[in-house]
C-alpha positions as CSV (number, residue, x, y, z in Angstrom):
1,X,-71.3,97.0,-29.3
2,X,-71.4,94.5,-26.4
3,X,-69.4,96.7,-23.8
4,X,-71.8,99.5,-25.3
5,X,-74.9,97.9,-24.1
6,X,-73.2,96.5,-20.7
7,X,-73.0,100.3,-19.7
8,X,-76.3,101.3,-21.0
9,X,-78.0,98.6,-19.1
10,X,-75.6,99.8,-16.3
11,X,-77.0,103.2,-15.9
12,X,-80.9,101.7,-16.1
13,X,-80.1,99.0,-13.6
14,X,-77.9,101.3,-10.7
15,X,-80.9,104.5,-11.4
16,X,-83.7,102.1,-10.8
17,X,-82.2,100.4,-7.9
18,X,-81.0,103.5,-6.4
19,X,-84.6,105.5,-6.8
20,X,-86.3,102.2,-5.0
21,X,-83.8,103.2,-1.9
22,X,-84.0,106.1,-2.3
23,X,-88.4,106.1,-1.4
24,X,-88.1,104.0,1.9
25,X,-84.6,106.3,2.9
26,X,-87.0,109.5,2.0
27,X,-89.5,108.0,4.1
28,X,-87.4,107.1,7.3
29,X,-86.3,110.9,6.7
30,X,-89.7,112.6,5.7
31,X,-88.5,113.9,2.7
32,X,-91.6,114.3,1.7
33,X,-93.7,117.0,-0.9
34,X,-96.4,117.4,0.2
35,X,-99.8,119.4,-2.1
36,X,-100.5,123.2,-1.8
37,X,-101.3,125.7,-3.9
38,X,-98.2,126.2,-5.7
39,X,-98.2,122.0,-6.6
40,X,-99.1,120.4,-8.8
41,X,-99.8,117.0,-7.0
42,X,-102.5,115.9,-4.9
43,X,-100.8,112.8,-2.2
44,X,-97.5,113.3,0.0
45,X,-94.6,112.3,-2.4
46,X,-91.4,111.5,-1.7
47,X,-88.4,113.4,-3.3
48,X,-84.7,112.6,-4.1
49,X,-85.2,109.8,-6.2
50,X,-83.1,111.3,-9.0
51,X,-79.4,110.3,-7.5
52,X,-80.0,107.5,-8.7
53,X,-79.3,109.6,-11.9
54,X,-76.5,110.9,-10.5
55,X,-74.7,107.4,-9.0
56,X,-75.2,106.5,-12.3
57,X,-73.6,108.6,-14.2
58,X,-70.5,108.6,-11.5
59,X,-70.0,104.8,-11.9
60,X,-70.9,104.9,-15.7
61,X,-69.0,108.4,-17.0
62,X,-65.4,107.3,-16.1
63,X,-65.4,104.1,-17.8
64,X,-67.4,105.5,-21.1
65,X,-65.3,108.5,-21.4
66,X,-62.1,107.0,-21.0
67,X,-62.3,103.2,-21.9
68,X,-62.6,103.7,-26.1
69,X,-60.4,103.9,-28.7
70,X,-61.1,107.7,-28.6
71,X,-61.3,109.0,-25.0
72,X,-61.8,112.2,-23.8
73,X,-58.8,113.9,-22.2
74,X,-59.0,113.2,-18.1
75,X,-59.1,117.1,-17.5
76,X,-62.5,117.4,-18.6
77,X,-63.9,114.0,-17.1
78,X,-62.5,115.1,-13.7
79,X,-63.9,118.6,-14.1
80,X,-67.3,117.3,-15.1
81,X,-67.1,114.8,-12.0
82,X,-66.4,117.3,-9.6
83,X,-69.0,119.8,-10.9
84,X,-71.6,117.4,-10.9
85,X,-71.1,116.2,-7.2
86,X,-70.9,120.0,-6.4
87,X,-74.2,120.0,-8.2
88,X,-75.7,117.2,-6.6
89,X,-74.5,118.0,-3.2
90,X,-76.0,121.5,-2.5
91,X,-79.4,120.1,-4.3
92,X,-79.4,116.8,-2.0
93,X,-79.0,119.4,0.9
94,X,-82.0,121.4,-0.5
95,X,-83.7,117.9,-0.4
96,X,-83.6,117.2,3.5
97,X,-83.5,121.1,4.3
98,X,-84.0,124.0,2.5
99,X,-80.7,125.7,1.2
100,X,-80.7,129.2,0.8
101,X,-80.4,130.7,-2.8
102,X,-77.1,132.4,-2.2
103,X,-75.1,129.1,-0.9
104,X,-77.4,127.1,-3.8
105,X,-76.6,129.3,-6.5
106,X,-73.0,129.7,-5.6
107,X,-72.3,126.2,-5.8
108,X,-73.9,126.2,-9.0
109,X,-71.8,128.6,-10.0
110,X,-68.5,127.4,-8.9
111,X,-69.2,123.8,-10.3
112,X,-70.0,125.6,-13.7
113,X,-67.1,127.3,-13.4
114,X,-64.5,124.0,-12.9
115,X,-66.1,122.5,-16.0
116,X,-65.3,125.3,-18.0
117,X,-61.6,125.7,-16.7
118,X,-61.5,122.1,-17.3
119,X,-62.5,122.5,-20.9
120,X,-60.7,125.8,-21.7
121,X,-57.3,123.8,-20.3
122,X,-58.2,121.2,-23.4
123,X,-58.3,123.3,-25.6
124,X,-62.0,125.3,-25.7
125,X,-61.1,128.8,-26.2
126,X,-61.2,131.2,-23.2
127,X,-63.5,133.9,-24.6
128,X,-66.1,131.3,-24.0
129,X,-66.0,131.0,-20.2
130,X,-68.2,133.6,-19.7
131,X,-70.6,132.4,-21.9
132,X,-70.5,128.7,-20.4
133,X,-71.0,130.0,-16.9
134,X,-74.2,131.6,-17.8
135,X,-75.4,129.3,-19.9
136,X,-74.6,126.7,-17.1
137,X,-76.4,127.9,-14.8
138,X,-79.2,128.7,-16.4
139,X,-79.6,125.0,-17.4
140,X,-79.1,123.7,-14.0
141,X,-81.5,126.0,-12.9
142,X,-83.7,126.0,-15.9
143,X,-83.9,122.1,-15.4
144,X,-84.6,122.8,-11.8
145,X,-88.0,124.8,-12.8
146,X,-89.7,122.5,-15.0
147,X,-89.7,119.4,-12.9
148,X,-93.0,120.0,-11.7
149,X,-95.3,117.2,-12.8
150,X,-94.7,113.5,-13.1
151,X,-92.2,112.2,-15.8
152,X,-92.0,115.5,-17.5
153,X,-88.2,115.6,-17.0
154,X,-87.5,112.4,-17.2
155,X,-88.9,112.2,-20.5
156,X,-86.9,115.3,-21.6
157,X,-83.6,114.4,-20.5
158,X,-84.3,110.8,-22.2
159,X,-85.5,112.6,-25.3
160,X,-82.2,115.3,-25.2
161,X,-79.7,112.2,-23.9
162,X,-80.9,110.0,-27.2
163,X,-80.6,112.9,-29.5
164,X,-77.0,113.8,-28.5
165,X,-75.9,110.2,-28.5
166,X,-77.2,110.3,-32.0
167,X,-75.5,113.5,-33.0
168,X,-72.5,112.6,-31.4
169,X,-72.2,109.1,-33.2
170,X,-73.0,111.2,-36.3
171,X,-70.0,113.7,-35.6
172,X,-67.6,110.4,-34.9
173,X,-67.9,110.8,-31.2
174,X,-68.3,107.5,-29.8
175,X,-67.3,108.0,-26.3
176,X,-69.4,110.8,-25.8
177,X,-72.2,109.2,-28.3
178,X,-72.1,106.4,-25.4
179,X,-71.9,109.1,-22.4
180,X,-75.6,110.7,-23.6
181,X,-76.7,107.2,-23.9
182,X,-76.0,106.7,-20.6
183,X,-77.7,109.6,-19.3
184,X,-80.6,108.8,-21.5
185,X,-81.0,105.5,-20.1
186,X,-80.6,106.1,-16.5
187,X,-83.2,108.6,-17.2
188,X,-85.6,105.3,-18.1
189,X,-85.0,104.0,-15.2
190,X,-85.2,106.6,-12.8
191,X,-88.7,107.2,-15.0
192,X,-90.0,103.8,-14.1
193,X,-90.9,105.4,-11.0
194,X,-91.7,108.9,-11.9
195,X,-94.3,108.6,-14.3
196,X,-97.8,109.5,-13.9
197,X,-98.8,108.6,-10.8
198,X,-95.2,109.0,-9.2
199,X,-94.0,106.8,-6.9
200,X,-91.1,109.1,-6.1
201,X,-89.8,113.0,-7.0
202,X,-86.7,113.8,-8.8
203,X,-85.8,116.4,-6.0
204,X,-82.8,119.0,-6.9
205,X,-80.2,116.0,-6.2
206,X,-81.4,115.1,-9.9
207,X,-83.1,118.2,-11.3
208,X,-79.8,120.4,-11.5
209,X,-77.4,117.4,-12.0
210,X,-79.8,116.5,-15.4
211,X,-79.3,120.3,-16.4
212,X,-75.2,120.2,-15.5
213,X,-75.0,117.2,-17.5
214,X,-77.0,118.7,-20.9
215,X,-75.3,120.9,-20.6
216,X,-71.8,119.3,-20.4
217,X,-73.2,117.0,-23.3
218,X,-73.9,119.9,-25.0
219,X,-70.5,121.8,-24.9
220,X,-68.5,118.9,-25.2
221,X,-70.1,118.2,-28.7
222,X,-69.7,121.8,-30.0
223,X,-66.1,121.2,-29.5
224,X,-65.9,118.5,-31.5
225,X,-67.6,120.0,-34.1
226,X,-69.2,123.8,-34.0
227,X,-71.9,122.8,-36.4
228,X,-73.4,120.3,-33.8
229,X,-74.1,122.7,-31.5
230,X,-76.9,124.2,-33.4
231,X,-79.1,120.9,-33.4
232,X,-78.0,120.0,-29.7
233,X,-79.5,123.1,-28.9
234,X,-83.1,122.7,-30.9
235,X,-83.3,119.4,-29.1
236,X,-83.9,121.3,-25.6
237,X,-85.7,124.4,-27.0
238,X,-89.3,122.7,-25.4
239,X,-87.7,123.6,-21.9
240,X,-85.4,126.8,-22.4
241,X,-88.9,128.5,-24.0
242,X,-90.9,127.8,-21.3
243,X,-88.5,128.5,-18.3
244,X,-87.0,131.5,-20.3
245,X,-90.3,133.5,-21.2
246,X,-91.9,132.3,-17.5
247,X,-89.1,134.3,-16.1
248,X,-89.1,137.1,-18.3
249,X,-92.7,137.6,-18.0
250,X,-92.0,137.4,-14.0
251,X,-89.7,139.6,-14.3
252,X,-92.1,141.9,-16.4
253,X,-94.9,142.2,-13.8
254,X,-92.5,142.6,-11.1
255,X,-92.9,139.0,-9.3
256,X,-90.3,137.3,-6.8
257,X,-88.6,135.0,-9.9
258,X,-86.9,132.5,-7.3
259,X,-90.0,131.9,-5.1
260,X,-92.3,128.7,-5.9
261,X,-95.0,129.7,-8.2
262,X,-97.3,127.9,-11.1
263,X,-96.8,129.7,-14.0
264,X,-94.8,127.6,-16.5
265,X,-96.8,126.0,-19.6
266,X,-97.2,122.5,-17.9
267,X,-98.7,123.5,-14.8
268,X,-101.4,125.9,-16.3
269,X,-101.9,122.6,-18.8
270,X,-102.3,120.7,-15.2
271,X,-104.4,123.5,-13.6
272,X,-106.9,123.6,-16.4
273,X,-107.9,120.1,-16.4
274,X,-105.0,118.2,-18.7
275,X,-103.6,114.7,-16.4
276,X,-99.9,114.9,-15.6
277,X,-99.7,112.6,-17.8
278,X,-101.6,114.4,-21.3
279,X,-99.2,117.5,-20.3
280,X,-96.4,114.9,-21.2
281,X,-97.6,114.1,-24.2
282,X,-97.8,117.8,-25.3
283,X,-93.8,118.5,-24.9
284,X,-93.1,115.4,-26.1
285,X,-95.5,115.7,-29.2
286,X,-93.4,119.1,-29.9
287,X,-89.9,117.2,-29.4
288,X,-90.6,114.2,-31.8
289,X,-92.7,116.3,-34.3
290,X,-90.9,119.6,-34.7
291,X,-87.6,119.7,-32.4
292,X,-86.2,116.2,-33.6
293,X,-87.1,117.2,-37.6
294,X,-85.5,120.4,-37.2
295,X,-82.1,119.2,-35.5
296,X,-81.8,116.7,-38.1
297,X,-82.1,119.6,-40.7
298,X,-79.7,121.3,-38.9
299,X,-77.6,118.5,-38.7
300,X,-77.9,117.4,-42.1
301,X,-77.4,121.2,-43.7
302,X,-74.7,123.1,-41.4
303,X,-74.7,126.2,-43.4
304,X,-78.5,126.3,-42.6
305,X,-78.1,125.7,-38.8
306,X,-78.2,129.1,-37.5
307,X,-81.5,130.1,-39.2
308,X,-82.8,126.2,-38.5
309,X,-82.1,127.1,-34.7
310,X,-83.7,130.4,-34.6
311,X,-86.8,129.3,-36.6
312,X,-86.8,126.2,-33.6
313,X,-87.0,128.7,-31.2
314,X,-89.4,131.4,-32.9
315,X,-92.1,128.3,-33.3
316,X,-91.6,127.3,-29.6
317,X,-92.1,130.4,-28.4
318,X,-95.1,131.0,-30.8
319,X,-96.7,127.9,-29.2
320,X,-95.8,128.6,-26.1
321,X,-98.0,131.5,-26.4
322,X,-100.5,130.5,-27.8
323,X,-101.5,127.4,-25.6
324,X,-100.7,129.6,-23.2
325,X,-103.6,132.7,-23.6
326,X,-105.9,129.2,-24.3
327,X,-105.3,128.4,-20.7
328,X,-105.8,131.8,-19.2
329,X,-109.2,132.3,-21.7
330,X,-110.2,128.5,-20.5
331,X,-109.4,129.6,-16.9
332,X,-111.0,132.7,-16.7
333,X,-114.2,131.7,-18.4
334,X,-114.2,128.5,-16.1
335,X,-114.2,131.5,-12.6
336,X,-116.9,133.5,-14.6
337,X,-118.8,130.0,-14.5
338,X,-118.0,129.4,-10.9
339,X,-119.0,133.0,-9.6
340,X,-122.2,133.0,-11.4
């Protein structure tokens, strides 16, 4: 337990240093966000404050992985390495200049790709690989679109990293119940500095390296036991709703998917009056009163877990919905009001 909490105070300690440097270094280099219409803040912010996620979990991973009684075979530590730098490389480019979406997305790609190799080389069944490129991508990216208002994905990858350390401790994973610890609590500390009013941004350095690692998390847990999947994946169903029906609905009225824009659930909360802060709570409300329930019933009753899941994702979608059309009715009354 002692080595345990050495690394989890590890991955606090080197995140919260590391996002302090990082705010004077974005300074000096005037990495800065700064408000317009598709924003949701209102100062010049600086960005790139989530390697410190990243250094982290590249000191922290090796030694958790492979340092217990139990450790993961090396293959799929150094493919999860080398996809995350990949990862956090092309987004810490995007950080000081912008990085076009063919170079982005192909490094996305390729790190995906190595992870899976890695994991099919272990033993994970080929057939899957097609799956887990797609699916990792769309997390990196997914990730990547809801970090748009203070400590909102923070909170999420704390909330997602403490429920798969759980799950994996439940499922006899200790070295991987450790890993998701890790992430969760370099997470707190890079959210020291990110909640409401931030001090700094996550920037893509963090956003797609917290999506390539829940992701990781994720897969590496359904291959230790296919019946953990299910509840790993109601404990992000908050985010894949909203990012998934925002870009479906884009797609639907013929809109430019990849371009900025401020259409996702938390910004209309933002845009009709809720602080960064109350839009927050809301996701987080949903994570500890429906998502976390529902992957312990999931958890707890395997041969339930598929219809658990779908149910998850039926309700979040239902309330995505509906606080949704309240924030176009609230909206569209408030213009009436205004052209009057």
């Amino acid at each position: 337990m002692i080595p345990a909490i050495g690394w989890l105070l590890s991955s606090f300690l080197v995140a919260w240093l590391s996002a302090r440097a990082a705010i004077a270094y974005a300074h000096r280099r005037g990495m800065l966000d700064r408000p317009g219409q598709r924003r949701s803040h209102s100062i010049p912010t600086p960005r790139g404050g989530g390697v410190g996620i990243v250094v982290a979990s590249l000191l922290c991973l090796p030694g958790v992985l492979l340092g217990t009684a139990e450790p993961w075979p090396p293959r799929v530590l150094i493919g999860l390495l080398v996809a995350l730098l990949l990862v956090a490389l092309a987004g810490w480019w995007d950080d000081h200049r912008s990085l076009p979406i063919l170079p982005r997305f192909g490094a996305q790609l390729l790190a995906v790709l190595l992870f899976a190799v890695a994991s099919g080389v272990a033993g994970l069944s080929w057939w899957w690989l097609p799956v887990l490129v797609l699916g990792g991508a769309w997390s990196i990216n997914l990730h990547n679109f809801m970090d748009g208002i203070d400590g909102l994905l923070a909170q999420q990858a704390m909330f997602v990293g403490t429920g798969l350390a759980l799950l994996a401790w439940g499922g006899g994973q200790e070295a991987l119940a450790l890993a998701a610890g890790c992430l969760a609590a370099a997470s707190l500390g890079f959210w020291c500095l990110n909640r409401s009013p931030a001090r700094i941004f996550m920037g893509d350095v963090g956003s797609g390296s917290v999506g390539l690692l829940i992701f990781a998390f994720t897969v590496m847990l359904g291959r230790a036991g296919a019946w953990l999947l299910w509840p790993a994946l109601i404990l992000s169903s908050a985010f894949v709703v909203d990012a998934s029906l925002t870009l479906l609905s884009r797609f639907w009225r013929g809109r430019r998917w990849y371009t900025a824009h401020r259409e996702h659930l938390y910004q209309w909360l933002v845009r009709c009056g809720l602080t960064h802060a109350g839009g927050g709570v809301i996701y987080m409300t949903w994570n500890l009163l429906f998502a976390a329930p529902l992957a312990w019933l999931a958890w707890s009753h395997p041969r339930q877990a598929l219809p658990t899941t779908m149910g998850a994702y039926l309700a979040a979608a239902a309330l995505w919905l509906l606080l949704k059309r309240r924030c176009l009715r609230r909206r569209s009354n408030k213009d009436r009001h205004v052209a009057a």
